[in-house]
C-alpha positions in Angstrom: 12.8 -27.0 2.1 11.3 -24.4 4.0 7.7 -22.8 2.3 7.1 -19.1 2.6 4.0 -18.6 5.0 1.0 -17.0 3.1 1.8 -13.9 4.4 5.5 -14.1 3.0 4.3 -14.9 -0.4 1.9 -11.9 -0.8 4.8 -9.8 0.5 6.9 -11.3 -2.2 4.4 -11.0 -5.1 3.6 -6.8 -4.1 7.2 -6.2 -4.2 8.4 -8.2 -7.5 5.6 -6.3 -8.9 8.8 -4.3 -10.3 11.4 -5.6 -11.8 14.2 -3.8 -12.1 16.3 -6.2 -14.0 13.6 -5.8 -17.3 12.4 -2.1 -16.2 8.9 -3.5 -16.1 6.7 -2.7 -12.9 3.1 -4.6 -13.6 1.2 -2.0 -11.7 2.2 1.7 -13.2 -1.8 2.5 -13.5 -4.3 1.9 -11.2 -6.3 -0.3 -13.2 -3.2 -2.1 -13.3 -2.8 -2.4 -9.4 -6.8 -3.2 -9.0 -6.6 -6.1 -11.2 -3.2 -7.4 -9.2 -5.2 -7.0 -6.1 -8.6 -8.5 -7.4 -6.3 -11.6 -8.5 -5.5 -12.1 -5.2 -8.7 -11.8 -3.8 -8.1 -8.9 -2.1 -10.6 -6.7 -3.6 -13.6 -7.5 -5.2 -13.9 -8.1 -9.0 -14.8 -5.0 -11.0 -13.0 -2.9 -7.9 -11.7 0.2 -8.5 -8.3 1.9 -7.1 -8.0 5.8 -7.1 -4.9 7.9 -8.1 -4.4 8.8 -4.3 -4.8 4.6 -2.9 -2.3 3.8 -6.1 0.4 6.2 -5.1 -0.4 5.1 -1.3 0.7 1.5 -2.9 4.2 2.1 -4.7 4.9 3.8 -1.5 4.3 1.1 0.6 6.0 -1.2 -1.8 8.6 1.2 -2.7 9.4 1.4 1.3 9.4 -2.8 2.0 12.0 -2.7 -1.2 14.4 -0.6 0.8 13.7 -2.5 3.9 14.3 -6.0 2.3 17.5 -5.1 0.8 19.2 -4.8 4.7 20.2 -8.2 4.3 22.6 -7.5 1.3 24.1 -4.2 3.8 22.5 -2.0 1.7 21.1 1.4 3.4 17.4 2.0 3.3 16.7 5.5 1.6 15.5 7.5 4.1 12.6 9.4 2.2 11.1 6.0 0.5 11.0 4.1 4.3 9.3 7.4 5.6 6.7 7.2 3.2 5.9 3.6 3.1 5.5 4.8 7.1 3.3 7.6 6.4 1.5 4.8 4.0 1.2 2.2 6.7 -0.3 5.5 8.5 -3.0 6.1 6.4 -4.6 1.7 7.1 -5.6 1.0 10.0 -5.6 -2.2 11.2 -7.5 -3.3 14.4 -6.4 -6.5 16.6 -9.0 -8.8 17.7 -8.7 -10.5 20.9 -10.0 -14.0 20.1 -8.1 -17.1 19.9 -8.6 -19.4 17.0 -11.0 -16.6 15.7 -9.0 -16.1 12.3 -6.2 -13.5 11.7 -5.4 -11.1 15.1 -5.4 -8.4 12.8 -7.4 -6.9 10.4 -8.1 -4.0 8.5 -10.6 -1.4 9.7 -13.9 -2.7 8.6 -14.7 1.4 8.0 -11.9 1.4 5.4 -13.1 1.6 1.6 -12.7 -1.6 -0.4 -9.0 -0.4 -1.9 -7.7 0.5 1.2 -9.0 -2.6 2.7 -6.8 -4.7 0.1 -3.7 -2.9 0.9 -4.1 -3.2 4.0 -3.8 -6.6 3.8 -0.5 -6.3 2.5 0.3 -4.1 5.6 -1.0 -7.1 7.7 1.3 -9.6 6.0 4.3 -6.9 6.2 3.6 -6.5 10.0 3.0 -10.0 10.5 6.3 -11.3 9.0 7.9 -8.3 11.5 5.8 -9.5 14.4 7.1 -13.2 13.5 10.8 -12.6 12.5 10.1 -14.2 9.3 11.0 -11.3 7.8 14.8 -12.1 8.0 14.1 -15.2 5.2 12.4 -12.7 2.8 15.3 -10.5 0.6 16.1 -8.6 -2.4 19.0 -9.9 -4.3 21.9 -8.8 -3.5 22.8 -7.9 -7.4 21.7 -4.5 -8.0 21.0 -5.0 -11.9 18.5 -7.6 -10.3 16.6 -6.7 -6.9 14.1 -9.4 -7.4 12.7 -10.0 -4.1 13.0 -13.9 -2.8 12.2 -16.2 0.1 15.6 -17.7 1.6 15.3 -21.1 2.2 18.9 -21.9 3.4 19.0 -23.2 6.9 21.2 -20.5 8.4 19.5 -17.8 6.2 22.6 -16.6 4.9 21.3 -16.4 1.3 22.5 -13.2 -0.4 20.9 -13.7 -4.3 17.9 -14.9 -5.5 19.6 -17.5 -8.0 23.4 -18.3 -8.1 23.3 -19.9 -10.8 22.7 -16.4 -12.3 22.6 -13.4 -9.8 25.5 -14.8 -7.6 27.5 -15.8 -10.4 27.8 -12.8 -12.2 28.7 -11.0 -8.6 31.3 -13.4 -8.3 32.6 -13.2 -11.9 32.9 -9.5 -11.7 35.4 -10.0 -8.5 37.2 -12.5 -10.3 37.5 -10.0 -13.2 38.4 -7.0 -10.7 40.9 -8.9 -8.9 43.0 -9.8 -11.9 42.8 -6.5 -13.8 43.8 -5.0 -10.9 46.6 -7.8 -10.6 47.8 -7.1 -14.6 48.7 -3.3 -14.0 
């Protein structure tokens, strides 16, 4: 089985911070988002994130929802990728030049602490776009769901993040389609 790089599993974690299934998103304040972040070790314990850096955050996660739900041939919304852009925008990242000297990028060391733990995020987004990895992370295909997964499937072809529960109920709903529409 194939394990999500480091990068892939932060991704994973900002997104699924909402879950649309329950209606629950864990990082609606921004006490709520600095605690995430300081779990992670992104910023430093006792950190603080403003009003501005939070909204800078659900648009960045907001924008990598609509990007990782390609896969299922949904459309991106055009205003919430835009602003996730205008996000990335806003942290800088800087590429160091050498080898074997730790990440290639970081974030700007003149960026405030908050700014420096999204941008981390940005660096795992733009290194799983760099990498192509990005085409075995994806939101499930089943609406009512969206949870964002890793596909470990060999040809990448997954399209929910369980069948056993997401795919099945897609299917059952066909099945159900197909022979009401079969009765008339």
């Amino acid at each position: 089985m194939l394990e999500a790089p480091p990068s892939a599993q932060l991704v994973e974690a900002f997104a699924n911070t909402v879950d649309v299934e329950l209606g629950t998103d864990d990082v609606t304040e921004p006490a709520q988002l600095a605690a995430w972040l300081s779990e992670r070790g992104l910023l430093p314990p006792g950190g603080r994130i403003s009003p501005a850096d939070h909204d800078l955050a659900l648009r960045l996660r907001d924008g990598i929802r609509e990007e990782l739900g390609v896969h299922a041939g949904d459309s991106p919304d055009a205003l919430r990728v835009a602003a996730a852009e205008e996000a990335l925008r806003e942290l800088p990242l800087l590429a160091t030049v050498r080898r074997g000297a730790g990440p290639s990028l970081i974030p700007d060391p003149g960026l405030p602490p908050a700014k420096q733990a999204l941008a981390a995020v940005a660096i795992a987004w733009s290194e799983l776009l760099a990498t192509g990895e990005v085409a075995r992370l994806k939101r499930c295909a089943e609406h009512a769901c969206a949870w964002v997964f890793w596909d470990v499937s060999k040809n990448r072809s997954r399209r929910w993040c369980s069948m056993r529960v997401c795919g099945n109920r897609t299917k059952a709903r066909r099945y159900a389609a197909k022979h009401a529409a079969g009765s008339d």
